[in-house]
MIFI-108677 format. One record per residue (C-alpha): z, x, y. Coordinates in steps of 0.05 Angstrom, whole numbers, padded with zeros to 5 digits, always signed. Each point is the difference from the previous one (the first is absolute). Layout:
ZXY/...
END
This chain:
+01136+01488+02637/+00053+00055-00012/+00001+00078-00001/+00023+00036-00055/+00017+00068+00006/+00001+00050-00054/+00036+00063+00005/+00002+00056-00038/+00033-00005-00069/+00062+00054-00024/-00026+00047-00051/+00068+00023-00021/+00056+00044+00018/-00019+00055+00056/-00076-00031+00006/-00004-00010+00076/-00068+00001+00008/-00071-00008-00041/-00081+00009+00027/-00041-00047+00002/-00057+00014-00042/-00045-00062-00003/-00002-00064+00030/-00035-00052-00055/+00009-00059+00045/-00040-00005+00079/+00026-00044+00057/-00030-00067-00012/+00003+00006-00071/+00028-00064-00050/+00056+00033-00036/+00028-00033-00065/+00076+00012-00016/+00012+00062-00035/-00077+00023+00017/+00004+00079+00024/+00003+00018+00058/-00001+00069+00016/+00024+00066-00042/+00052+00051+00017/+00029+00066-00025/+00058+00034+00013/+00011+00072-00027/-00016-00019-00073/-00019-00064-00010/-00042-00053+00020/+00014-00068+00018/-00030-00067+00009/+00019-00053+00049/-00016-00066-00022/+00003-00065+00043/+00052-00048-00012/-00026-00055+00035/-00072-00028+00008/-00025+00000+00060/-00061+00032+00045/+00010+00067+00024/+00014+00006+00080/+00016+00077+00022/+00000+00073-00040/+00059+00033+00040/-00017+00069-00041/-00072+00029-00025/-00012+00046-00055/+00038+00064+00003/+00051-00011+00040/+00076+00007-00010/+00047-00067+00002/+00073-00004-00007/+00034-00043-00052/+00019-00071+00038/-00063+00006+00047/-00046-00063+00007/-00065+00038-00031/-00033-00078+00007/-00012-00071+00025/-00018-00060-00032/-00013-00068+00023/+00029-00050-00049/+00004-00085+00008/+00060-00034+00009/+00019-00066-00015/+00028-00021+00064/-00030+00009+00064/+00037+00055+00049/-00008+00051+00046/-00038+00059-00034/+00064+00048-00038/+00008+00050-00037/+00034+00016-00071/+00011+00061-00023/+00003+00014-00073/+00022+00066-00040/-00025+00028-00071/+00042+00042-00036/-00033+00047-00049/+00059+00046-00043/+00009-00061-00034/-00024-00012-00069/-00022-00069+00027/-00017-00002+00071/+00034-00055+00041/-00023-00025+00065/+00039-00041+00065/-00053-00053+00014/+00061-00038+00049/-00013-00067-00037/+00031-00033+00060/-00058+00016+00050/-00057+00015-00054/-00030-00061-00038/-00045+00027-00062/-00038-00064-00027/+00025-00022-00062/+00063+00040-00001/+00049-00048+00016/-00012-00031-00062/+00019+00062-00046/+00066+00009-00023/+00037+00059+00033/+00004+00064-00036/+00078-00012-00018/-00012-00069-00029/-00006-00015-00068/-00057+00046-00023/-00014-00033-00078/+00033+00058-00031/-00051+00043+00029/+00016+00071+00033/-00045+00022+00038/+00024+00064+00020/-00001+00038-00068/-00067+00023+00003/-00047+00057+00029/-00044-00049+00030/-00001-00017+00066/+00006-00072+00024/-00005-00017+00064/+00064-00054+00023/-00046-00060+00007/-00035+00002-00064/+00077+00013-00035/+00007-00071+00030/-00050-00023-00024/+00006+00025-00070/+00076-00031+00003/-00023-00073+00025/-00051+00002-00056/+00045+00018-00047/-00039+00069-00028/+00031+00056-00039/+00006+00073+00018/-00053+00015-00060/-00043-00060+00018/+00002+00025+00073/-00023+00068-00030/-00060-00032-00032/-00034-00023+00062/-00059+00046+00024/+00014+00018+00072/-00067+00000+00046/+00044+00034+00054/+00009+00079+00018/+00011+00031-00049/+00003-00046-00055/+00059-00047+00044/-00003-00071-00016/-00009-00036+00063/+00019-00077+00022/-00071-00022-00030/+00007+00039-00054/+00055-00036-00031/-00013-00058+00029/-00068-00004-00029/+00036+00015-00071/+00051-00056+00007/-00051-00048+00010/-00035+00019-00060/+00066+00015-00043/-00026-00051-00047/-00057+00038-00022/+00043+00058-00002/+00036-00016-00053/-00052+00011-00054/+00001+00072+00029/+00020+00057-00059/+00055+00031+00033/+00011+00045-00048/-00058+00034+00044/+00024+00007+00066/-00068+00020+00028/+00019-00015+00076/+00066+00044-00007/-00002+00045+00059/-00036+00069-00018/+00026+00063+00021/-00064+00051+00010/+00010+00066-00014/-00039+00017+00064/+00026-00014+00066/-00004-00066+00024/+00017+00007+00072/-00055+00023+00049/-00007+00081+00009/-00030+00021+00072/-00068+00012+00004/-00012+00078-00005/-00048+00018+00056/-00048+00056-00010/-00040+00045+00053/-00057+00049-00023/+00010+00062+00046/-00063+00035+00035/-00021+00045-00065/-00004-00062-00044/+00032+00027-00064/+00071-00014+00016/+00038-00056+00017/+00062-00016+00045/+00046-00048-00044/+00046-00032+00053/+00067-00016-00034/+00025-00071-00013/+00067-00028+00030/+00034+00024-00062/-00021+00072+00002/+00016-00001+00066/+00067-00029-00003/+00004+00053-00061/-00027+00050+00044/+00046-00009+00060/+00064+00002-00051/-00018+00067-00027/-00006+00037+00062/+00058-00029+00026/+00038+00022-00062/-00022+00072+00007/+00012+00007+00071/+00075-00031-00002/+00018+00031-00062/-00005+00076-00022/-00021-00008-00070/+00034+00049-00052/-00029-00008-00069/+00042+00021-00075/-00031-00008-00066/+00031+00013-00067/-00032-00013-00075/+00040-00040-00044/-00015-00007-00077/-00007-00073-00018/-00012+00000-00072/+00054-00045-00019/-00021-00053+00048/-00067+00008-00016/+00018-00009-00081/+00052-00058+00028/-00055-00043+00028/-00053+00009-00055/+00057-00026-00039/+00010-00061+00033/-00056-00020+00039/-00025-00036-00053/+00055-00050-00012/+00015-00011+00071/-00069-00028+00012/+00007-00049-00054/+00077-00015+00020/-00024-00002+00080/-00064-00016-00002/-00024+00055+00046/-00001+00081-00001/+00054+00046+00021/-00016+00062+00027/+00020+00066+00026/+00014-00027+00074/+00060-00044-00011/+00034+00061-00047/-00017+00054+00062/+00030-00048+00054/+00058-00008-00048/+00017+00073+00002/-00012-00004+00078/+00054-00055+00009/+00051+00048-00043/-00018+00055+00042/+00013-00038+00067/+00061-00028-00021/+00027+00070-00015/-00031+00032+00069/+00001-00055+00048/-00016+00036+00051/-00069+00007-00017/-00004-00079+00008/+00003-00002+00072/-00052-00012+00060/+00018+00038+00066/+00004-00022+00074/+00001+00050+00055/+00062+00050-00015/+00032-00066-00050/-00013+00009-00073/+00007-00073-00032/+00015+00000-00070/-00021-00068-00033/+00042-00032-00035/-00057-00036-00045/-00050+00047-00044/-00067-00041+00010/-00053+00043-00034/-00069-00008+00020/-00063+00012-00045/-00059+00027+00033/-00056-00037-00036/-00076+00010+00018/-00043-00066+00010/-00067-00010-00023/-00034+00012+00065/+00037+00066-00004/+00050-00019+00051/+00073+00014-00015/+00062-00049+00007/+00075+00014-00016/+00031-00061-00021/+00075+00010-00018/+00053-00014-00056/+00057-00031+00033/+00073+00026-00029/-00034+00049-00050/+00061+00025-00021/+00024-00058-00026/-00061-00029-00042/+00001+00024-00084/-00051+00025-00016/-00039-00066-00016/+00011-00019+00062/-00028+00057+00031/-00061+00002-00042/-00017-00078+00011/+00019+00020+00072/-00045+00059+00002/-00059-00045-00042/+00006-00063+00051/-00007+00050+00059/-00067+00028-00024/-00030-00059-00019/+00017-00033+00064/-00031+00064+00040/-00050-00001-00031/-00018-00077+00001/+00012+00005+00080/+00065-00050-00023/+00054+00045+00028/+00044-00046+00060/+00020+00043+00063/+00073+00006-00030/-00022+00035-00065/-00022+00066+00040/+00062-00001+00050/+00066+00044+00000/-00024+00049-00049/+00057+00063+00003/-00028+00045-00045/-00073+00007-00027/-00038+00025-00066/-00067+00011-00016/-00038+00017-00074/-00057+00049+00024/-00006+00013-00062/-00036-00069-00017/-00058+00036+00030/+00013+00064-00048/+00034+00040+00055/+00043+00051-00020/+00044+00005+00068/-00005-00015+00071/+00031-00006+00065/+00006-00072+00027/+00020-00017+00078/+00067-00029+00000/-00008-00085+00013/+00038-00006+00067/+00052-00017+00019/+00028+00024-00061/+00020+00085-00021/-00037+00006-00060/-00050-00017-00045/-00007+00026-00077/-00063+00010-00046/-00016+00012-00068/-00063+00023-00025/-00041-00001-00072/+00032+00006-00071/-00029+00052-00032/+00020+00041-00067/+00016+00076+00009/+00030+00049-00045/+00068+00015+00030/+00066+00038-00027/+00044-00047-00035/+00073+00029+00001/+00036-00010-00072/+00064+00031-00022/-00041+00039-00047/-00036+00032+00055/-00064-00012+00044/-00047-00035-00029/-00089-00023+00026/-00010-00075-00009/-00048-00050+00033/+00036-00042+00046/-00022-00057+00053/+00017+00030+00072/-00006-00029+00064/+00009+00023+00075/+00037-00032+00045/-00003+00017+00077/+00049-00024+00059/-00021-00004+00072/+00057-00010+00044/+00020-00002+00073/+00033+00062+00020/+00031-00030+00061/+00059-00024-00044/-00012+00034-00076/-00006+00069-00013/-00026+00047-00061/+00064-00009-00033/+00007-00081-00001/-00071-00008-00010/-00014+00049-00052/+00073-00020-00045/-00024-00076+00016/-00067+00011-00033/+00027+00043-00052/+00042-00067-00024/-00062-00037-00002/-00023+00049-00042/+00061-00003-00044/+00012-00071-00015/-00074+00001-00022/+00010+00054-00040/+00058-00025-00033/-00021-00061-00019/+00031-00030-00059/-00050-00008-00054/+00041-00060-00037/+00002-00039+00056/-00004-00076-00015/-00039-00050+00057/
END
């Protein structure tokens, strides 16, 4: 018998540490490979930690709620060996901000039964790439879908019984050994293609609630999210003194621009665009011309970033809030940014976000008013200066300068508000720098072509 031990997978750039939030698996437990073992959560999102190696479960090194560092062993498991030695152990390392997560089972020590005879993942693969899809596979059954010969899209077929949805070893073992019987299968129907709910599919903490002494009231304790959320704000407020500038722009022509077009760029796209992607393109301008808004601060250092990440504040169906972010904003079009913007939200909201998706944000936006706010004052997302908001559309009469004179007209306006650190911007930057916000949507070009 061996020891493996599992340590704690990277969740992406500056992620040094996740809670534990539930452990799925006991000591003594069978344990399949690629069976769950335990959930954790960094800031934003949570995790899984799957098992790559069958086994029985020995030792829990953590319990629920506490904090581990990336690279800690969070587990033992006793695994068989093929030859008979002293009692090791082998470590092993999963790395999630990949698209397809890749674990070091050291082949030379470990001995996973019928493994040897698969091919290895950079032999001939029957014209079949396995990486060029959304669904995750774990390495062995990629072997095993190479030494059997199966397609990407027949691989997608299979129903997976694992988390999830995840086709384990049996999984696709049991369809290989009825691939016979599969082929009189409509697959014009993919009905075991993976579904992505609309509801999130990764477990949410229990809410606990206590009924206090008068019995008509109830104490709601917060869940780790909140709490995390919680934590972030106060700290925000406390290290930064907030200053706040709001201005009302007149986006009419926009407004027109996108009534115009929306129409054809679903049918050309295949999907929506809305007014997010053309607000964080006007934000991307505006940084590039006052980069000195883009900056986070440390101590009496002002660091000015040399990428503009924008992150989107988006709320979550258990009314939760995550900000994942739009790496290199500045340099999407604006079809990028709106199937950017569009993949973001769906992912939030689906719980499908990876730990790298809500990292390195350097500037952040908000749409209050997709709850018909007109304004408001958001706390600035540390540790970056500022943080912009827009609020409702609404039509108002307003003064329409002509060179015939002044003129009443109804007109689409919208405010926007700025909340910035005044440790390093002042009135002046942060008032001009949300004034060109305002501008470049007020200015946009009504013949535009996307």
């Amino acid at each position: 018998m061996a020891l493996y031990k599992l340590l704690l997978p990277k969740m992406g750039e500056s992620v040094s540490e996740a809670t534990i939030t539930k452990w799925l698996k006991q000591p003594g437990d069978l344990i399949e490979e690629d069976d769950t073992l335990l959930e954790i959560a960094t800031d934003k999102v949570d995790s899984e930690v799957p098992s790559p190696v069958r086994g029985i479960l020995k030792e829990q090194l953590y319990s629920a709620d506490q904090i581990v560092q990336v690279g800690d062993i969070v587990a033992i498991i006793e695994i068989e060996r093929d030859t008979e030695t002293d009692e090791t152990v082998v470590e092993a390392e999963r790395n999630l901000t990949t698209d397809e997560p890749t674990f070091s089972t050291e082949a030379a020590d470990l001995k996973i039964p019928g493994l040897d005879q698969l091919s290895n993942p950079s032999d001939e693969d029957n014209g079949a790439n396995y990486e060029h899809t959304t669904r995750f596979y774990s390495p062995l059954v990629k072997n095993i879908a190479r030494h059997e010969g199966l397609s990407l899209e027949e691989l997608d077929r299979i129903q997976g019984t694992g988390v999830e949805g995840r086709v384990t070893k049996e999984d696709i073992l049991s369809y290989v050994a009825n691939r016979g019987s599969n082929k009189d299968i409509d697959h014009s129907k993919p009905t075991n293609a993976p579904v992505i709910k609309s509801e999130p599919t990764q477990t949410v903490p229990t809410t606990t609630v206590h009924t206090v002494v008068n019995g008509n009231d109830e104490i709601i304790e917060m869940d780790r999210m909140r709490r995390l959320i919680a934590d972030h704000m106060v700290k925000s407020v406390q290290v930064s003194p907030h200053v706040c500038s709001f201005v009302e722009a007149d986006v009419t022509n926009l407004v027109l621009w996108r009534n115009k077009v929306k129409d054809a760029y679903k049918k050309r796209e295949g999907e929506n665009i809305t007014f997010t992607p053309l607000f964080i393109e006007a934000i991307t301008k505006a940084l590039k011309d006052f980069p000195l808004v883009n900056i986070s601060i440390d101590g009496y250092n002002i660091i000015k970033k040399k990428n503009i990440n924008i992150g989107m504040a988006a709320a979550l169906p258990n009314g939760n809030l995550i900000v994942p972010v739009i790496k290199n904003a500045d340099q999407l079009s604006l079809v990028g940014l709106s199937k950017s913007v569009n993949d973001l939200a769906q992912r939030s909201r689906a719980n499908k976000l990876k730990p790298d998706d809500t990292q390195d944000g350097t500037f952040t936006f908000t749409n209050i008013g997709a709850f018909g706010n007109i304004m408001g004052t958001p706390i600035i997302n540390q540790p970056q200066a500022a943080i912009l908001a827009v609020g409702t559309i609404t039509k108002k009469p307003a003064v329409i300068e002509t060179e015939y004179g002044d003129m009443i007209g109804i007109r689409h306006m919208m405010y926007l508000s700025l909340s910035y650190d005044h440790r390093a911007i002042d009135g002046a930057l942060g008032g001009t720098f949300l004034k060109r916000v305002a501008d470049y949507l007020e200015n946009w070009d009504s013949n535009r072509e996307i």
